[in-house]
C-alpha positions in Angstrom: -57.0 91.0 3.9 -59.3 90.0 1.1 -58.7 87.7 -1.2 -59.2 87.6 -4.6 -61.5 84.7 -6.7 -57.5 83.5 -8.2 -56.3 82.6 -4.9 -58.9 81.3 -3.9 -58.5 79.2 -7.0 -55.2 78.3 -6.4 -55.5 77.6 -2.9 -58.0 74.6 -3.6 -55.8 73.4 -5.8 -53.0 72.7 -3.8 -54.8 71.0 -1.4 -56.2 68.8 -3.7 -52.5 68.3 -5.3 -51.8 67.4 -1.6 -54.4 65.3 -1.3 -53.9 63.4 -4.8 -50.1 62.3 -3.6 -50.4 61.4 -0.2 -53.4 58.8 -1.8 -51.1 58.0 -4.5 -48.0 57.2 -1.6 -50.6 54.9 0.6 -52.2 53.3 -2.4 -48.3 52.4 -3.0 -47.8 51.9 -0.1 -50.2 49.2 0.7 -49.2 47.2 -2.9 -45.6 47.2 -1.5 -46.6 45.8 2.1 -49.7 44.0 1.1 -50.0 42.8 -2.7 -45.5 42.3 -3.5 -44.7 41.4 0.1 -43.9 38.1 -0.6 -42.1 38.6 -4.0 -39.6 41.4 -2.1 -39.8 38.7 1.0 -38.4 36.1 -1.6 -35.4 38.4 -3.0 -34.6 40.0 0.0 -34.5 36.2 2.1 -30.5 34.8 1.9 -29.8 31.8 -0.1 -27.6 29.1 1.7 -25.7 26.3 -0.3 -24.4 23.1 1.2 -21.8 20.8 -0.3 -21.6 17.0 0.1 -18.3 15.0 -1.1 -18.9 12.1 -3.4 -16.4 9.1 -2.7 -14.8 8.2 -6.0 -14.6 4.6 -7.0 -10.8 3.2 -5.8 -8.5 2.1 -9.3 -7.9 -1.6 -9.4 -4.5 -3.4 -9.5 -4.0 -6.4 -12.2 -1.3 -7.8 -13.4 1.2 -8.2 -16.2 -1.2 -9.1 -18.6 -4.3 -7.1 -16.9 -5.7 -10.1 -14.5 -7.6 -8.1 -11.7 -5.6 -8.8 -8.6 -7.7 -6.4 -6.4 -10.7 -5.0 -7.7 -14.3 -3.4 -6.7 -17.5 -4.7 -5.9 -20.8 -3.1 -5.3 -22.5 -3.4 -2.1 -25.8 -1.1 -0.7 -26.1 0.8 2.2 -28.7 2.9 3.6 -28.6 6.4 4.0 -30.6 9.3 5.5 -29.8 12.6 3.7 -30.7 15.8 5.9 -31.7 17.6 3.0 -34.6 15.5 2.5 -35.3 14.6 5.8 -38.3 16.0 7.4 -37.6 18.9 10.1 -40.5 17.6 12.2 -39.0 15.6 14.5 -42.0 13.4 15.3 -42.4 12.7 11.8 -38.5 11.8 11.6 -38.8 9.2 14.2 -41.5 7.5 12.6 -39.8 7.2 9.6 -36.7 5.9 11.5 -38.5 3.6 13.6 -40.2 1.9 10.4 -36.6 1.8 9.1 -35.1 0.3 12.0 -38.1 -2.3 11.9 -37.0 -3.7 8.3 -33.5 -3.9 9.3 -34.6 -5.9 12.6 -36.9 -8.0 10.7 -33.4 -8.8 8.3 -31.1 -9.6 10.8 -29.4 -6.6 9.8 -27.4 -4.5 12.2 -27.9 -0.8 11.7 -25.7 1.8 13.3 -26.7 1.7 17.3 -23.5 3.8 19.1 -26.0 4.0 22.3 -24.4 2.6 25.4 -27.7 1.7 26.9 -29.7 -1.4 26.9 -32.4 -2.2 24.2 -34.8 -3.5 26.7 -36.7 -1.2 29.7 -35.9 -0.6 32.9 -32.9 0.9 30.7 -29.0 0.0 32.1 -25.5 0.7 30.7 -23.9 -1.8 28.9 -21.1 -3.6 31.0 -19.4 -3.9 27.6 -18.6 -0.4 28.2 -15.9 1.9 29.9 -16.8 4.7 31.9 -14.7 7.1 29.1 -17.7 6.0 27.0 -20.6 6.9 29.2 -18.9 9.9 30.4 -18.8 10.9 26.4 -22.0 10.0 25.9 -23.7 12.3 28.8 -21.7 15.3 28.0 -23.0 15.0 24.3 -27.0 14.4 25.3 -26.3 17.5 28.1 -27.0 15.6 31.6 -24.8 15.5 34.5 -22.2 12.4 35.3 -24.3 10.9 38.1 -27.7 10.4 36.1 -29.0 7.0 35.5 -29.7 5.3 32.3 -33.4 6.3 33.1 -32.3 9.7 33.2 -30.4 9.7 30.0 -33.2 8.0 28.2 -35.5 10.6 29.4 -33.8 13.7 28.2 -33.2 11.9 24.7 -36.7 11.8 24.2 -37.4 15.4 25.4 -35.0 16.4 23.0 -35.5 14.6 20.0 -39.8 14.6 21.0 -40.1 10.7 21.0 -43.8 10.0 21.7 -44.6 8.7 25.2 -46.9 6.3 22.9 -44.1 4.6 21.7 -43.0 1.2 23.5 -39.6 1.3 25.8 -38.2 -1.1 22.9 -39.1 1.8 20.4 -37.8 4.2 22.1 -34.8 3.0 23.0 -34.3 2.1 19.0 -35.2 5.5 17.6 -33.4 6.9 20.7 -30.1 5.0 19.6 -29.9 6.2 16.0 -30.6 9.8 17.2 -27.3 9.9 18.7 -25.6 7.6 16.4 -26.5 10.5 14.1 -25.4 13.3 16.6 -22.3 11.4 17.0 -21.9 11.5 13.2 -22.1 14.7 12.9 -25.2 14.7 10.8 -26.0 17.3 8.6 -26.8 18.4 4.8 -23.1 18.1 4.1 -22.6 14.8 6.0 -25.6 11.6 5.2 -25.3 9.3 7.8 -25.2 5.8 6.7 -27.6 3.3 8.8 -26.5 0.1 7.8 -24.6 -1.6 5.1 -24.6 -5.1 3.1 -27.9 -4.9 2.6 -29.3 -7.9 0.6 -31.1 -7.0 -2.2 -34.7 -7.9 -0.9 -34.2 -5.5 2.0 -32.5 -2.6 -0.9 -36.1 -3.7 -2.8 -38.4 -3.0 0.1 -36.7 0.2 1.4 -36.6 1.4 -2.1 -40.4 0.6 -2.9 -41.1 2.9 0.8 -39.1 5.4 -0.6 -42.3 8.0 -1.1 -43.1 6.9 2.7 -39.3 6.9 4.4 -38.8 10.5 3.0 -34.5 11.6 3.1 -34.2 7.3 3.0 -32.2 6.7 0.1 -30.1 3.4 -1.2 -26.3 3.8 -1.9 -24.2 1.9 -4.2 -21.0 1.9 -2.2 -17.7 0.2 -3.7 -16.1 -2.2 -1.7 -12.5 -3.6 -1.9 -12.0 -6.8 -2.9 -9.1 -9.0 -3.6 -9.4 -11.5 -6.6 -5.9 -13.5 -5.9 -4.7 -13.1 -2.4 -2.0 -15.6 -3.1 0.0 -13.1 -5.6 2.3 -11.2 -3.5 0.4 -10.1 -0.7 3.0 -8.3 1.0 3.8 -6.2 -2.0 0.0 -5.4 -2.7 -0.7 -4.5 0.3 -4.0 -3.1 2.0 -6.6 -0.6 2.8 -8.5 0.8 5.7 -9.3 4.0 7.3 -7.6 7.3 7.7 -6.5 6.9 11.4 -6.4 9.8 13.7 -2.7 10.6 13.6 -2.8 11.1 9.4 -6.0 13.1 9.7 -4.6 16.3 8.8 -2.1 14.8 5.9 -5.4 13.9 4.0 -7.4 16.7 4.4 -5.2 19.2 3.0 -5.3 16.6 -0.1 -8.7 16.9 -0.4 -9.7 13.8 1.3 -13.1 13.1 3.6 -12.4 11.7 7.0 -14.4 8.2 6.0 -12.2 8.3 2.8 -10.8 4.2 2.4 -6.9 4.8 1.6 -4.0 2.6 1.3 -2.1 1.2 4.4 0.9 -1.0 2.7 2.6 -2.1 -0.5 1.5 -0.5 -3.6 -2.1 0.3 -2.4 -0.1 2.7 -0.2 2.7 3.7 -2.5 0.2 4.5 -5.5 -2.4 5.9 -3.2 -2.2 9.2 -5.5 -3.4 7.1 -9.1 -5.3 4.7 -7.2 -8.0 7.2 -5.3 -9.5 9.3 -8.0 -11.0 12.6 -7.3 -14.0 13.0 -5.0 -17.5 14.6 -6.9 -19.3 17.3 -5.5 -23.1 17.8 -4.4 -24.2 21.4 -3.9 -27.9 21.7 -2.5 -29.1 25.8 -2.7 -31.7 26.6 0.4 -34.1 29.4 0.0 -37.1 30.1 2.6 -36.4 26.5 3.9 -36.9 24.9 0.9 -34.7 23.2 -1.9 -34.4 25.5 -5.0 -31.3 23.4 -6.4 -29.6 20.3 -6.1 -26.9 19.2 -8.5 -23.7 18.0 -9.4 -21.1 20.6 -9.3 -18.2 18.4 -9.5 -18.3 15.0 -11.3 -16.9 12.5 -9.4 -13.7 10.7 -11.0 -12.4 6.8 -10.5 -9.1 6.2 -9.5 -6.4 5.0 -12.0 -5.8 1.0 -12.7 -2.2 -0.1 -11.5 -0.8 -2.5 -13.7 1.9 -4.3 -12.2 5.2 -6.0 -13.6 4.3 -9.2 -12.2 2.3 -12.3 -14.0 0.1 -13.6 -11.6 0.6 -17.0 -13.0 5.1 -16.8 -13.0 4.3 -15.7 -9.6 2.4 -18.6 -8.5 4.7 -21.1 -9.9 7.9 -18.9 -8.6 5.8 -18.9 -4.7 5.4 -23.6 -5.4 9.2 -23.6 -6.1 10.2 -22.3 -3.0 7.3 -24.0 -0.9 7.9 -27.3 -2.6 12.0 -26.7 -1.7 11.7 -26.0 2.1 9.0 -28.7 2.5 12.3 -30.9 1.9 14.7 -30.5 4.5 14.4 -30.0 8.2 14.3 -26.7 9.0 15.6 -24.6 12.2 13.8 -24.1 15.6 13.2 -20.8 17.1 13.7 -20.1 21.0 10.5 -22.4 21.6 11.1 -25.4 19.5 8.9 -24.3 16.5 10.6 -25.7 13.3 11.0 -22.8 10.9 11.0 -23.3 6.9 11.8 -20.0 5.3 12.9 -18.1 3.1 12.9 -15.5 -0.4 13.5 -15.8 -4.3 13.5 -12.7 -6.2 13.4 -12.6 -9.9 14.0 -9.3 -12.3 14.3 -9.1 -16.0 17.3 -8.6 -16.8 16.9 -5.9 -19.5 15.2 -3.3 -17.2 15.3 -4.3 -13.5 11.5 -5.1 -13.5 10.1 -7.4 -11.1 9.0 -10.1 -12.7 8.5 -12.5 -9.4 8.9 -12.5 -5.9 8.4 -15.5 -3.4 8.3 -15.2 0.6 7.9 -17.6 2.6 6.2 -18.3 5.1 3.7 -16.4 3.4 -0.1 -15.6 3.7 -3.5 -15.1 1.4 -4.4 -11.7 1.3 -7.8 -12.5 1.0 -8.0 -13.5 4.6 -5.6 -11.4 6.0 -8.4 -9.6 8.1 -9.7 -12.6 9.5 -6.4 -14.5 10.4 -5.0 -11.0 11.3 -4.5 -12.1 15.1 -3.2 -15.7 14.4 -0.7 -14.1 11.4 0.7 -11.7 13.8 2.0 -14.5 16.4 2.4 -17.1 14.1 6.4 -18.0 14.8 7.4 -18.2 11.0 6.5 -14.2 10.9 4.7 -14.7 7.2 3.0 -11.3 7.8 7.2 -10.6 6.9 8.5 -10.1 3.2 11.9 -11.3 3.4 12.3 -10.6 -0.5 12.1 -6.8 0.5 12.8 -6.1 4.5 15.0 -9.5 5.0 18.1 -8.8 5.8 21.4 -11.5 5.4 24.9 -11.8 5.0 25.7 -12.1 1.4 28.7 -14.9 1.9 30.3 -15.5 -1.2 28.0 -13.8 -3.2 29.5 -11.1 -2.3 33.4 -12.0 -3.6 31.6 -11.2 -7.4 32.0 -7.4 -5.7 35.1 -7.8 -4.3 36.7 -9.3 -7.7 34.8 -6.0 -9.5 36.9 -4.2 -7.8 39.9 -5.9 -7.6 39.7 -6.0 -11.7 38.5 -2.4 -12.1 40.8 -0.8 -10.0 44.0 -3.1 -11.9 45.2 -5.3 -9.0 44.4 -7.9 -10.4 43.6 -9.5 -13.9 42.6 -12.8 -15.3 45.6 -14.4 -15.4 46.7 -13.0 -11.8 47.4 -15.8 -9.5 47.2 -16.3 -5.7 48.6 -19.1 -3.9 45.6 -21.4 -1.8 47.5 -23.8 0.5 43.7 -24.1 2.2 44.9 -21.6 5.2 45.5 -18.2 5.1 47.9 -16.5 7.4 47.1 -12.5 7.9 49.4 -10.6 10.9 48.5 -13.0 13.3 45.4 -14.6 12.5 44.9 -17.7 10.5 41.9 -18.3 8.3 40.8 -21.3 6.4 39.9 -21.8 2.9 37.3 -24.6 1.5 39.9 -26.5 -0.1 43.7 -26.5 -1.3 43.4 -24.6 -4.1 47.3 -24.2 -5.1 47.8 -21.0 -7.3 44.7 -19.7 -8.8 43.0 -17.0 -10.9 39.5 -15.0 -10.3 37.3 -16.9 -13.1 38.6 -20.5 -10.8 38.5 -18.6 -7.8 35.0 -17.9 -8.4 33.7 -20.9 -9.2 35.2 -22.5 -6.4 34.7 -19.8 -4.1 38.4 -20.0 -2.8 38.3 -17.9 0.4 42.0 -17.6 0.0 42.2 -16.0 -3.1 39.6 -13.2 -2.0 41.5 -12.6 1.3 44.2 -11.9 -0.6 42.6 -9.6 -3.0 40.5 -7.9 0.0 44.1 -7.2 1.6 45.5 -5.1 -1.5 41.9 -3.4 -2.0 41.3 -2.3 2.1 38.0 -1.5 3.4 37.2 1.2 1.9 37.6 0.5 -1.5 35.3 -2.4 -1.5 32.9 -0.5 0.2 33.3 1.5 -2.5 32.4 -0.5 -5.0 29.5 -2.1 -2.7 28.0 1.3 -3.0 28.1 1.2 -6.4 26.1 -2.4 -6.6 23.2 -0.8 -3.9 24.8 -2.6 -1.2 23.4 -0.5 2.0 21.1 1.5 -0.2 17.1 1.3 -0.8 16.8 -0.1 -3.9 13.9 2.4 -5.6 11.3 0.2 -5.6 7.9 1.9 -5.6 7.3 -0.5 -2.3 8.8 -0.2 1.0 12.3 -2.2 1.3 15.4 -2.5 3.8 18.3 -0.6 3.0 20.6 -3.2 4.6 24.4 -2.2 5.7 27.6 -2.4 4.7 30.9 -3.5 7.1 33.0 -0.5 8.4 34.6 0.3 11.5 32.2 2.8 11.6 29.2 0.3 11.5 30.7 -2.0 13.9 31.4 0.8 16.7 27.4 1.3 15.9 26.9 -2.1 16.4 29.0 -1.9 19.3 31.1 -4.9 17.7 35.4 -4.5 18.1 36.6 -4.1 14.4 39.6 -6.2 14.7 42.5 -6.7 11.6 40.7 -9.1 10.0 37.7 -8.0 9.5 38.4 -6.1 6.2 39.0 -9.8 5.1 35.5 -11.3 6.2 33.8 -8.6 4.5 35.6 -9.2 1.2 33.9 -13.0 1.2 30.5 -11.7 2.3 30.7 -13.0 6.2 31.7 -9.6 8.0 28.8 -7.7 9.2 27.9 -6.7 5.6 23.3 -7.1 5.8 21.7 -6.9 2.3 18.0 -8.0 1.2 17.7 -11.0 -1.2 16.1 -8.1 -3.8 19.2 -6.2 -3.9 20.9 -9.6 -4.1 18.9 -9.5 -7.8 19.7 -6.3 -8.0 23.7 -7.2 -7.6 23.2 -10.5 -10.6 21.4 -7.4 -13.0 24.1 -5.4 -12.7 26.9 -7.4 -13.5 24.4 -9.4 -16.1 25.0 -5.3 -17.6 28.1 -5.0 -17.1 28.2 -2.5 -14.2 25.1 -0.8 -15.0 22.6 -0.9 -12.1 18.8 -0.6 -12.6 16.3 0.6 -9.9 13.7 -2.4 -9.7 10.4 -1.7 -10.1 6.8 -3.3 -9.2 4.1 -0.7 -11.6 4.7 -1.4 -15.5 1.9 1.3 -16.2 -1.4 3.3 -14.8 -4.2 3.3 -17.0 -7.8 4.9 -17.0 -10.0 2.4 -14.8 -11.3 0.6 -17.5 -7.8 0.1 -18.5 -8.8 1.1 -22.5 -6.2 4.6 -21.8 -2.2 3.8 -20.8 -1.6 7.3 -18.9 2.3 6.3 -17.8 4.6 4.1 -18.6 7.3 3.2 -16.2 10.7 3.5 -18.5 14.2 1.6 -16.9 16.0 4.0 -14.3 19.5 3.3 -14.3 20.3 4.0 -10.2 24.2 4.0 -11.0 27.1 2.8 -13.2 30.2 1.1 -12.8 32.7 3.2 -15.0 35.3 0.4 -16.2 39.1 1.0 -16.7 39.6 -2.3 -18.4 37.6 -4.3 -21.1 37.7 -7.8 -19.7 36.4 -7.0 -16.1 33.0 -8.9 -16.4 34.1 -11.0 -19.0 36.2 -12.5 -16.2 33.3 -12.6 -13.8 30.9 -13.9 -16.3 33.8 -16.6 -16.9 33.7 -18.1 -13.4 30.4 -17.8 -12.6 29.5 -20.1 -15.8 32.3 -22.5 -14.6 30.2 -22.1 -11.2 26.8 -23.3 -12.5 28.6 -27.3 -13.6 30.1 -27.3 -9.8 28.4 -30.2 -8.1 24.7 -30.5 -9.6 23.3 -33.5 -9.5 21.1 -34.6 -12.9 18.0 -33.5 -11.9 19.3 -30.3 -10.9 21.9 -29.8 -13.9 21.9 -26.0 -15.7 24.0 -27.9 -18.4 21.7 -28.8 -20.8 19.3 -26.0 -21.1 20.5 -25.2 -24.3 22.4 -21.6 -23.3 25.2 -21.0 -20.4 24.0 -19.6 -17.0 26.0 -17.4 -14.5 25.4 -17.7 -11.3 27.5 -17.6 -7.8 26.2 -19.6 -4.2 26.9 -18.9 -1.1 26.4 -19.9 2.7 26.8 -17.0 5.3 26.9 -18.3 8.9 23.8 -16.5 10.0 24.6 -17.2 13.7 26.1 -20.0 15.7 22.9 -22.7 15.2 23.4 -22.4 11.5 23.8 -21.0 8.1 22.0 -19.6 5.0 22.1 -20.9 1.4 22.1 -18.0 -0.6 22.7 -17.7 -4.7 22.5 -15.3 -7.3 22.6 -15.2 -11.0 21.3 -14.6 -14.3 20.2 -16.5 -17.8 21.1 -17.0 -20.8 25.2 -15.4 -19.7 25.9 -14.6 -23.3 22.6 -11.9 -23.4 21.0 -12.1 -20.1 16.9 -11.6 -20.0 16.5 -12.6 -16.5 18.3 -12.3 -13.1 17.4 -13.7 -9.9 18.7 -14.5 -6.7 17.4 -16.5 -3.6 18.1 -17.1 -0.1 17.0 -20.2 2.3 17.1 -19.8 5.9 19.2 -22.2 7.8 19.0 -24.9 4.7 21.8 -26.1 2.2 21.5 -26.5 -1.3 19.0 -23.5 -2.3 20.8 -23.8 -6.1 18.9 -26.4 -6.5 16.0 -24.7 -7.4 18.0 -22.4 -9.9 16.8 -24.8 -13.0 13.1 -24.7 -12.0 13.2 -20.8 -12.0 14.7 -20.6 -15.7 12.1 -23.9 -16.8 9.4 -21.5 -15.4 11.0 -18.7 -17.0 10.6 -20.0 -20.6 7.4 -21.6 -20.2 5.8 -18.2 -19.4 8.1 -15.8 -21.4 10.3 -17.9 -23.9 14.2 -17.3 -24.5 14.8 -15.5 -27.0 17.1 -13.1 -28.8 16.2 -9.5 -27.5 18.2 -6.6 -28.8 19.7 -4.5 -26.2 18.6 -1.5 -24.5 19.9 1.9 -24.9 21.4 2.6 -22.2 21.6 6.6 -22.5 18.0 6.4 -23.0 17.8 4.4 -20.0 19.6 6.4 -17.6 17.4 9.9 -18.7 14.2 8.1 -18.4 12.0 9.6 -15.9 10.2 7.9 -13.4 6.6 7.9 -13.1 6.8 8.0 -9.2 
């Protein structure tokens, strides 16, 4: 078939159509794989992001009038950050070999977890179980038979340590590799090589800096207490998050080399006190940094301020010392003499701690060093006996019983007993302190006639003073922020725990205080408050306030908790109380001693509890001035006499730091709905 001059035309055409596109598709072709290969190289390649945590400064603690009591310092350490760090690993040793070189130079111990000698032919330490080598081997990948030779060898191979390199080098460069595998080093971990560096060795890493590339300095805060001799027990300390509380703090946010709170309030206001970690995000693209910023700004922890003025404290802490230091106190099991014992002093108006003395006792700020020599040191002074002591209340305790007596009518103030010294219940005779002939409860309380309160615990029975124990905290925690012994109070239900026979007159020794009745000389305080408030019991307390750290912001203020209240039936109960506990404070002072002449009336009530059969306590309680009561206090001495003695240096100390003065009263509904900032 013939065809025509058109179709011939058209025909050419096409092909050349043809032809145009498929040289327009290679031409395209070759700009996409040739010319924009690396732009579509660069958006197609994945961009990987790394976080590392930023350790918030810890919130200092100061006291009542904002004296640091533990505080921060800076210190430097040096760091290698992965992101930085070259990927080379020849270059990476020589820049930790020059490193490692400095710190040498300074006498500076860097961070060697090795368990091989320093020194060629290569051995394992002696100093060293077989646990650790066996960990050590099956990290570094060799068999449990191979030589320190042998694991030296295959560190090299694997981290390409030059053969060039010294044994002495190698072993150094060697060491720090697996200090840093052990570390777990990576871009969201920096390992730290050494710290307390001096600051001509922080000079001449930082002027390498260009040289020692992923070296960097880091300001690292460090703990530090300012007045270890300001109750240590209650301030407690700090260390590291031990394996067992791992999980606890990591849900909270925490990294595993956080520094948290171990005891006192360190522990208690561990949530004010550690501030919120910052964040670090580094973006990776194609192997190299394209962003590296702060995605979280870190924030300091919270300043405590506490109750407590460091300089009350200090003078409460010489009263006690100065009154043990004269008398002879008990020996233990090994013929150690043993001087101790607790004062504990509240303000009256809302059960904060104003002081608290211990003794034996300790300095905080060398409670790391002594640790060993603390812990077996036969006095126990690594032991708060304001807080965790527990004693028999003797006759503190009849200021309970005669509550209740009062309260529940039994008795009142003009309700007479007959004391003929001996007191004859079913079959068993007790004694009294003295003949005492018929007598009310104000006498009965300042003479602390045992006959009167046997009397009165007969009529009330067991349960009804515990009853009213309850109500003063007796075998209760008290609330304070700090950790404290609930103590116990007499039952047949305690003794069958005790595995003690309650016998008939036991309901009687636990209405004077000497039954098997345990309190803690703080809620001894606690017991003076609340009758200082007529029946209204306050929670003690140890934080006043949490500010910002630089303690320009209060962010809380603790308000008074009232923990319970005595409802009364009759008008006169405390007035009674108060009565004989003032008539109690002229019983047998001598001059020096007198709480006569202060210039206002003081309530208080002594007694001494056998403790055991080598000795008895000295224990009293009270409060100042009677007629509107500012401050309450009580105080125990181990195995001494006489510990009212010191009453009249507490209240001298008391005005010289805060004054007696008129204070108006505080509302107590406002009280009891005040919320607690813990």
């Amino acid at each position: 078939m013939r065809r025509t001059v058109s179709e011939y035309i058209k025909l050419v055409l096409s092909v050349l159509l043809v032809l145009a596109c498929t040289c327009f598709c290679a031409l395209r072709l070759m700009k996409i794989q040739v010319v924009e290969s690396q732009n579509y190289q660069r958006e197609t390649s994945a961009q990987t992001s790394y976080t590392q945590s930023i350790a918030p400064t810890r919130g200092e603690i100061v006291d009542a009038d904002g004296t640091l009591l533990v505080g921060n310092h800076v210190t430097y350490a040096v760091m290698i950050d992965k992101a930085l760090f070259p990927a080379d690993d020849q270059k990476a040793n020589r820049i930790l070999l020059e490193l490692v070189q400095i710190l040498s130079e300074a006498k500076i111990q860097w961070a060697d977890t090795l368990p091989i000698s320093m020194n060629s032919p290569y051995r394992f330490r002696i100093d060293v179980s077989q646990d650790d080598l066996n960990y050590m081997k099956n990290i570094i990948g060799v068999n449990h038979y191979a030589t320190a030779d042998n694991c030296m060898q295959i560190l090299c191979e694997t981290y390409q340590i030059d053969e060039n390199y010294t044994p002495r080098q190698k072993r150094m460069i060697a060491g720090l590799r697996y200090a840093m595998a052990q570390a777990d080093f990576s871009v969201s971990n920096q390992f730290q090589v050494a710290e307390e560096l001096p600051m001509d060795t922080v000079t001449e890493i930082s002027q390498l800096s260009m040289r020692l590339q992923g070296v960097m300095i880091s300001q690292i805060p460090e703990r530090r207490i300012e007045a270890g001799d300001v109750i240590p027990h209650e301030i407690g300390t700090t260390g590291p998050i031990y394996a067992e509380n791992a999980d606890e703090y990591l849900e909270k946010g925490y990294s595993l080399d956080a520094v948290v709170g171990i005891s006192g309030i360190e522990k208690a206001m561990e949530s004010e006190l550690q501030g919120q970690p910052g964040v670090r995000t580094i973006t990776f693209e194609a192997g190299e940094i394209i962003a590296d910023e702060i995605t979280t700004p870190v924030t300091a922890g919270h300043t405590v301020r506490l109750t407590v003025n460091s300089k009350f404290q200090k003078g409460l802490q010489e009263i006690l010392e100065e009154f043990l230091e004269d008398f002879e106190g008990y020996t233990d099991e090994d013929g150690n003499e043993i001087k101790s014992g607790a004062l504990v002093v509240l303000d009256a108006k809302t059960g904060a701690v104003l002081g608290e003395a211990t003794a034996p006792t300790y300095d905080l700020t060398k409670y790391n060093e002594n640790y060993e020599e603390l812990l077996h040191d036969s006095g126990n002074p690594l032991y708060n006996r304001a807080t965790l002591g527990l004693y028999r209340p003797g006759s503190t305790f009849k200021t309970i019983t005669a509550t209740a007596g009062l309260n529940e009518g039994l008795v009142d103030g003009d309700t007479t007993f007959f004391c003929g010294r001996q007191y004859q219940y079913y079959d068993v005779t007790f004694s009294c302190t003295g003949y005492h002939s018929n007598i009310a409860v104000a006498r009965a309380l300042m003479v602390s006639c045992n006959s009167y309160f046997y009397e009165l615990s007969r009529m009330l029975n067991i349960d009804k003073i515990a009853e009213y124990a309850k109500l003063y905290g007796i075998g209760q925690n008290t609330g304070i922020e700090t950790r404290d012994s609930a103590g116990y109070m007499a039952s047949p239900e305690k003794y069958q725990e005790l595995g003690i026979d309650w016998t008939v007159g036991q309901v009687l020794q636990a209405g004077i205080g000497n039954g098997e009745t345990m309190v803690t000389p703080l809620q001894l305080a606690c017991v003076a408050n609340t009758i200082a408030n007529k029946g209204v019991r306050y929670e003690p307390y140890l934080v006043d306030s949490i500010w910002d750290y630089s303690q320009k912001k209060c962010l809380k203020k603790t308000n008074p908790t009232v923990a319970d209240r005595i409802h009364l039936n009759y008008d006169n109960v405390y007035e009674n109380i108060q009565k004989g506990m003032i008539m109690a404070s002229g019983n047998n002072f001598p001059s020096k001693y007198s709480l006569q002449n202060l210039g206002y009336d003081v309530a208080i009530k002594t007694g001494t509890p056998q403790s055991d059969s080598h000795y008895q306590d000295s224990v009293f309680i009270g409060y100042a001035p009677a007629d509107n009561p500012q401050i309450a206090f009580s105080g125990i001495v181990e195995g001494g006499e006489y510990s009212k003695y010191m009453i009249r240096s507490i209240l001298k100390l008391y005005e010289k730091y805060y004054g007696i003065e008129e204070i108006e009263d505080i509302d107590e509904t406002e009280s009891e709905t005040a919320v607690k900032i813990r």
